[in-house]
C-alpha positions as CSV (number, residue, x, y, z in Angstrom):
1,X,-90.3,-23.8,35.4
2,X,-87.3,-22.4,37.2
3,X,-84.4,-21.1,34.8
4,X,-80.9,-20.2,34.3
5,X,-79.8,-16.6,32.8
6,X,-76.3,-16.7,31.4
7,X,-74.9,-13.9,29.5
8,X,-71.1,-13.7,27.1
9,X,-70.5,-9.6,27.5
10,X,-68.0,-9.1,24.8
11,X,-66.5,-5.7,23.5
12,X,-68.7,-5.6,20.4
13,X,-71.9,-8.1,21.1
14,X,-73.2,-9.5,24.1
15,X,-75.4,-12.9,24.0
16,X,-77.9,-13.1,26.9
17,X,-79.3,-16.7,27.1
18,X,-82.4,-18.8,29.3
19,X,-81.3,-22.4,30.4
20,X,-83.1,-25.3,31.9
21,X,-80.8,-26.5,34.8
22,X,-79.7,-29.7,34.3
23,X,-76.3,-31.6,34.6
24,X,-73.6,-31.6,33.0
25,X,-75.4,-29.4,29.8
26,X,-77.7,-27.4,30.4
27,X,-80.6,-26.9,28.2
28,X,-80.7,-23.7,25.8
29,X,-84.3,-22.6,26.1
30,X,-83.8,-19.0,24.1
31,X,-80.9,-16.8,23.2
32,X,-80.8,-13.3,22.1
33,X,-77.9,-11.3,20.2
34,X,-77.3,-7.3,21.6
35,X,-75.0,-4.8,20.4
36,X,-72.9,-4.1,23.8
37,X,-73.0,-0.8,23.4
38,X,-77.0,-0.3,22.3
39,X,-77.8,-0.6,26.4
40,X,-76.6,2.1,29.0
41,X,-75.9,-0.7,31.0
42,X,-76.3,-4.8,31.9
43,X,-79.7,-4.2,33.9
44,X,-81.5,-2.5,30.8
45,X,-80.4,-5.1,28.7
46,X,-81.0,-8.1,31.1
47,X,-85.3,-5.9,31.7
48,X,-85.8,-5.8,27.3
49,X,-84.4,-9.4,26.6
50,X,-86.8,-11.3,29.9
51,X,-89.7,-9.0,28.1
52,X,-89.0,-10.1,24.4
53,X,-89.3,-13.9,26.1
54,X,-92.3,-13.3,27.9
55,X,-90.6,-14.2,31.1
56,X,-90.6,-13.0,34.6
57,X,-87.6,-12.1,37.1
58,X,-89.3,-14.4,39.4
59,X,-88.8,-17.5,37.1
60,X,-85.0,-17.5,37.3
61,X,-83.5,-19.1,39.9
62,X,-79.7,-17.8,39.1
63,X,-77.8,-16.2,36.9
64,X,-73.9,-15.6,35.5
65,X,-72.7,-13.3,33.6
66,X,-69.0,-14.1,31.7
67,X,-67.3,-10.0,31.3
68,X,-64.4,-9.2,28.8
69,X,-62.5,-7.9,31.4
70,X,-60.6,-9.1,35.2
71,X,-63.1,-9.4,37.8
72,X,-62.6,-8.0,41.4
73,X,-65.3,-8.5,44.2
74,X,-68.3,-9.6,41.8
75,X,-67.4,-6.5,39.6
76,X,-66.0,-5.7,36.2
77,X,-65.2,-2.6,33.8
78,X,-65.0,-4.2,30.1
79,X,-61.4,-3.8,28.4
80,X,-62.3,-2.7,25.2
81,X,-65.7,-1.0,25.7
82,X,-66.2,1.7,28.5
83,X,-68.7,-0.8,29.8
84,X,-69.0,-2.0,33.7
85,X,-70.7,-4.7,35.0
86,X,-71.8,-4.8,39.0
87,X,-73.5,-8.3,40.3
88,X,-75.2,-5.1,43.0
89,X,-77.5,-3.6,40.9
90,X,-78.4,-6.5,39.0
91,X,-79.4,-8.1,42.4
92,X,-81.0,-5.1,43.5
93,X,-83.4,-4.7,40.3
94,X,-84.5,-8.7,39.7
95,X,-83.6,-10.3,43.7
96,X,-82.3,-13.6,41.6
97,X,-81.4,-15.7,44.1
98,X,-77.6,-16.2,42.7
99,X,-75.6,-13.6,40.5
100,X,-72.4,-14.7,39.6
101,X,-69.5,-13.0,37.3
102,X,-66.6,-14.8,35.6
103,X,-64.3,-13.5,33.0
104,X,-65.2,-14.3,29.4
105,X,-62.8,-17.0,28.8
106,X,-63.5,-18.7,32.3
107,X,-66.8,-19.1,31.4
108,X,-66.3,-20.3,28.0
109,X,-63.6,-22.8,29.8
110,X,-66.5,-24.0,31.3
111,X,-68.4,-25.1,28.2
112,X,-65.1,-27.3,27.3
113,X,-66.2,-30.8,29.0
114,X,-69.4,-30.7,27.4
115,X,-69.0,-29.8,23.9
116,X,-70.4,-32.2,21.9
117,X,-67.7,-33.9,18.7
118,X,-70.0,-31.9,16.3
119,X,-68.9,-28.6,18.1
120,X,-65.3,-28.7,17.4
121,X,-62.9,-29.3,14.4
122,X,-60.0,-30.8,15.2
123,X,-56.5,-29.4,14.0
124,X,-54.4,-31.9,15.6
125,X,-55.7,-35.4,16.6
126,X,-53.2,-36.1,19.6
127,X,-53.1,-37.9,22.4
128,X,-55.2,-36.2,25.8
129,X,-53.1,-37.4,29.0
130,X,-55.3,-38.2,31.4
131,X,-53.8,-36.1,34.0
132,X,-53.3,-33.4,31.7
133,X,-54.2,-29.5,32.0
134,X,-56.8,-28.0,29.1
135,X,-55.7,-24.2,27.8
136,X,-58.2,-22.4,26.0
137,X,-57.8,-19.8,24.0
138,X,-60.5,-17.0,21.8
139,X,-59.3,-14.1,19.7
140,X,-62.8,-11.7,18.4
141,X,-62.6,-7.8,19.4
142,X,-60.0,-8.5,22.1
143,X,-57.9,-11.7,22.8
144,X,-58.8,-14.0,25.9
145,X,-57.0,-16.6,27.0
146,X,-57.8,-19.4,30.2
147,X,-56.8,-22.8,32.0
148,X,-58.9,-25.4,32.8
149,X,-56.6,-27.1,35.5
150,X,-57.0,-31.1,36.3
151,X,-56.9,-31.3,40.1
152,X,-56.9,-35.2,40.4
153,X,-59.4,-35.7,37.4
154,X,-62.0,-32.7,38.0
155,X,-61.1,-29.9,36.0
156,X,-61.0,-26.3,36.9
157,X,-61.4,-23.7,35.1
158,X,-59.2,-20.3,36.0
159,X,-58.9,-17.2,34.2
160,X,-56.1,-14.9,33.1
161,X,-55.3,-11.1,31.4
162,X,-52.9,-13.1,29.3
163,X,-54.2,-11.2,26.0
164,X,-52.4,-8.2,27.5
165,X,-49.0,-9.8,27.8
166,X,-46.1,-8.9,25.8
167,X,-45.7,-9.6,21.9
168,X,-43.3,-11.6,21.1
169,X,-42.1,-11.4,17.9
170,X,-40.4,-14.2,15.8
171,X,-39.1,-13.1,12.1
172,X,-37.9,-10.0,11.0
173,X,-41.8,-9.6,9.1
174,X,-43.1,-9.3,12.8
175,X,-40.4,-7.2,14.4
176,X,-41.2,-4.8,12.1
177,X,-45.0,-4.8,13.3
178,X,-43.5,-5.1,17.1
179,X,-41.6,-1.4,16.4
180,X,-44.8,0.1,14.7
181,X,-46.9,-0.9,17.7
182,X,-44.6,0.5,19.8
183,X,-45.2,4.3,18.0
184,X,-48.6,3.9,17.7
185,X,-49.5,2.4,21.4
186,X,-46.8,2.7,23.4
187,X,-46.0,-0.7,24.5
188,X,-47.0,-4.0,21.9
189,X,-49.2,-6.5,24.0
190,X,-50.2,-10.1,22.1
191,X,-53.7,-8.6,21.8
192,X,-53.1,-5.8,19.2
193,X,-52.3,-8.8,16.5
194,X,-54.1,-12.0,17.4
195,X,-57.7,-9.8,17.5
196,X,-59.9,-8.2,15.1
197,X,-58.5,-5.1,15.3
198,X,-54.9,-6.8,15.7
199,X,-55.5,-8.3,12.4
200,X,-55.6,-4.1,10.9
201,X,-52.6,-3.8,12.7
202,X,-50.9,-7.0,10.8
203,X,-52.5,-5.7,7.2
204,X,-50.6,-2.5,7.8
205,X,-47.1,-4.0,7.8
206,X,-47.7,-6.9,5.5
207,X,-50.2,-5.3,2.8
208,X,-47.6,-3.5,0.6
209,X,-49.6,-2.3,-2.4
210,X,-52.6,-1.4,-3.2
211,X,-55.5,-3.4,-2.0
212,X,-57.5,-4.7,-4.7
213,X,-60.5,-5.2,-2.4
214,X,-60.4,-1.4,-1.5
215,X,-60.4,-2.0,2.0
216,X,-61.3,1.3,4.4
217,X,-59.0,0.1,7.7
218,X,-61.4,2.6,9.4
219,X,-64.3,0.7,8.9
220,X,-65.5,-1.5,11.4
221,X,-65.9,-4.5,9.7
222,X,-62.5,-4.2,7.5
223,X,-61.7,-7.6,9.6
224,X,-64.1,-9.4,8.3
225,X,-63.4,-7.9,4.3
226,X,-59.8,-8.1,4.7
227,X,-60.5,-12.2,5.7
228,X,-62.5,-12.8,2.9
229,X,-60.7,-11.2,0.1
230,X,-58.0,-13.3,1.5
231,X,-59.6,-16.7,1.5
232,X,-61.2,-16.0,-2.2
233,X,-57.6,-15.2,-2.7
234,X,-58.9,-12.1,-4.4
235,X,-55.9,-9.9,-3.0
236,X,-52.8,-10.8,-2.2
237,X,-51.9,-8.3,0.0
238,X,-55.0,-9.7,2.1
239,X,-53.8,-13.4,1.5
240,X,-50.5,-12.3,3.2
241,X,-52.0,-10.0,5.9
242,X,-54.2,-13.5,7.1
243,X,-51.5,-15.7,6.8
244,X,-49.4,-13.6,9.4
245,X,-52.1,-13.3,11.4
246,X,-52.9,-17.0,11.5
247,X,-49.1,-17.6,12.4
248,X,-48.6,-15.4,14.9
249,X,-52.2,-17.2,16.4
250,X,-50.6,-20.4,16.2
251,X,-47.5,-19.4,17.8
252,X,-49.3,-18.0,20.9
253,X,-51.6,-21.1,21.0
254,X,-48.4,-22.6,21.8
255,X,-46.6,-20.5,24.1
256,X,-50.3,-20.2,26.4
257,X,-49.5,-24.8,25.8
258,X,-46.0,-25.0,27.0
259,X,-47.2,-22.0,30.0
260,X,-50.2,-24.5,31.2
261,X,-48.8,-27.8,30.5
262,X,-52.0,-28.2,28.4
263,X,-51.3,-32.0,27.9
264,X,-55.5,-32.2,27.6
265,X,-55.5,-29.9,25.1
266,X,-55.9,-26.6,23.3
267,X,-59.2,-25.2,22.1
268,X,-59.2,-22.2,20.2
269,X,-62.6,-20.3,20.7
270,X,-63.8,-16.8,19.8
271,X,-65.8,-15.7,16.9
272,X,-62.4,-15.1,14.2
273,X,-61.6,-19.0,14.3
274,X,-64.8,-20.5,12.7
275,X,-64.6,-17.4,10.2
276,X,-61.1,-18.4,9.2
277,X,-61.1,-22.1,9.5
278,X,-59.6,-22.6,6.3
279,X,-57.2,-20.7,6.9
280,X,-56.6,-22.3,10.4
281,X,-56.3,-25.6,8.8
282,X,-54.0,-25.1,5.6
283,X,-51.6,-25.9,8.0
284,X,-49.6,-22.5,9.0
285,X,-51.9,-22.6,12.5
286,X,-49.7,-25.9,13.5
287,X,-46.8,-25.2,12.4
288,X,-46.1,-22.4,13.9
289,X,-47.8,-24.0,17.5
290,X,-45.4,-26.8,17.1
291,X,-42.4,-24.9,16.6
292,X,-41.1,-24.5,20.0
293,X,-37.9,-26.9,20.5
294,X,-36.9,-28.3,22.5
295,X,-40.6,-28.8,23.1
296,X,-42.0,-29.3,20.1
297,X,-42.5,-33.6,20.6
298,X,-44.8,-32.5,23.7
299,X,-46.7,-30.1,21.6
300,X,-46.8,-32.4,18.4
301,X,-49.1,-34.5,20.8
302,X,-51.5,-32.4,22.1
303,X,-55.2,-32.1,20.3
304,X,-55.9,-29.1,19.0
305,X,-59.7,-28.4,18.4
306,X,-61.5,-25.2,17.4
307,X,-64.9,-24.8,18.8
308,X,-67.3,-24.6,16.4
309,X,-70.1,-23.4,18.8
310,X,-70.6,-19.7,18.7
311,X,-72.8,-19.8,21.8
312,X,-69.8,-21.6,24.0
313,X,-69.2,-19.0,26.3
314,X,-72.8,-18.5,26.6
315,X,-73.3,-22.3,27.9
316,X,-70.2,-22.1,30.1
317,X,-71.7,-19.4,32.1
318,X,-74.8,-21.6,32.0
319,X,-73.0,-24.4,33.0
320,X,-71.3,-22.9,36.0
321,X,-74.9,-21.5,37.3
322,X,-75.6,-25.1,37.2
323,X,-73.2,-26.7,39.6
324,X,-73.9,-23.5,42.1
């Protein structure tokens, strides 16, 4: 049987997946789970995950790889991770017959049309125009953001570096975290507080005393404690720390809306918002998406849906090895 090899290369983990090609889904056959970082490089990791499935290089007909990063002429270097990603050498070591590379949120665009009901959680029922532009956005390590324009029905999807843009801050709670970011990176970019690490940044300003969840910000997964404590409510340092984060989420949400038009919709992707989705839907996520007059009636009718489906990005790059 002839198969598809899709991969999601994220800062922290990278899923590498084998597909049956059909259309408009295609089907998951096996998916793996590697720590970015454990391989030198993709080609290592692409040679241990087709041996742990028993499969040859022959057997896959294409393959598509969504990177973290911008790509330039079928080549990548990952934003967060010193990490790059070459279709060359790939070609060269398993002659597929097709390697394609998208950015991470491109591919996971792609997965958009096909989601299933049971893969999302709606936040805002809304009203899709029909004519309307999708936005997509994912927050995890880093903080991606894409377009999924609607060219006379047909959408396609188009990437962006739009995680890197400026921070723009909205009470005097998040100025003060604009001017530490400032000292401590030189310049404040969206990405250092809708993000996994962003969310440290955030805890710094707004967790005043002690933490009762004796949190080590130096630990890797602090994220992860620091959202927990918060929706067990064990700490309300924590409590307040998420809450910022989750409003400063919502308010980008809407800015990357009124940027795209996204009449279709917003999905919110990325491995935080199924963690958090309490917190998402308390209502703090909308309200701060919503408050953008004198656009706020266009953006009280757009559906906003969080994808539930941790593999998304996965089966977009699946799904765009498909139609090639």
């Amino acid at each position: 049987m002839r198969m598809l090899l899709a991969a999601d290369i994220g800062g922290t983990k990278t899923l590498l997946g084998l597909f049956e090609p059909a259309l408009p889904r295609p089907r998951r056959i096996a998916a793996r789970a590697f720590g970015t970082l454990d391989y030198d490089d993709l080609p290592s990791m692409i040679a241990a995950f087709l041996e742990h499935q028993s499969v040859q290089a022959a057997d896959v007909e294409s393959a598509c790889f969504g990177v973290a990063g911008p790509v330039f002429d079928g080549a990548a270097t990952l934003t967060n991770v010193p990490w790059n990603v070459d279709v060359r050498p790939v070609k060269s070591r398993f002659a597929f017959a097709n390697v394609l590379l998208l950015n991470d949120l491109q591919a996971m665009a792609y997965s958009v049309p096909v989601l299933e009901p049971s893969e999302v959680h709606v936040l805002q029922e809304g009203a899709a125009l029909p004519d309307g532009n999708i936005a997509v956005i994912a927050a995890g390590t880093g903080l991606g953001e894409a377009l999924l324009h609607n060219v006379a029905g047909r959408f396609i999807p188009s990437p962006s570096e739009a995680g890197h843009a400026d921070f723009a801050a909205r009470t005097e709670q998040e100025i003060a975290l604009l001017r530490d970011l400032i000292v401590r990176y030189g310049r404040a970019d969206v990405e250092r507080v809708v993000s996994g690490p962003g969310l440290i940044n955030v805890y710094r300003i707004a967790h005043q005393e002690r933490c009762v969840a004796t949190i080590d910000v130096g630990d890797p997964d602090a994220p992860a404690a620091i959202s927990t404590a918060a929706l067990e409510r064990r700490c309300p340092g924590c409590v307040e720390t998420l809450s910022m984060f989750v409003d400063a989420y919502g308010a980008e949400a809407g800015n990357l809306a009124i940027r795209t038009v996204a009449t279709g919709g917003v999905f919110v992707g990325g491995g935080i918002a199924p963690k958090i989705l309490p917190a998402l839907a308390n209502g703090t996520f909308m309200r701060a998406f919503r408050a953008k007059q004198p656009l706020d009636a266009m953006l009280s009718a757009i559906p906003v849906k969080v994808i539930l489906n941790a593999e998304a990005g996965l089966l977009g790059a699946a799904v765009f090895a498909a139609k090639r």
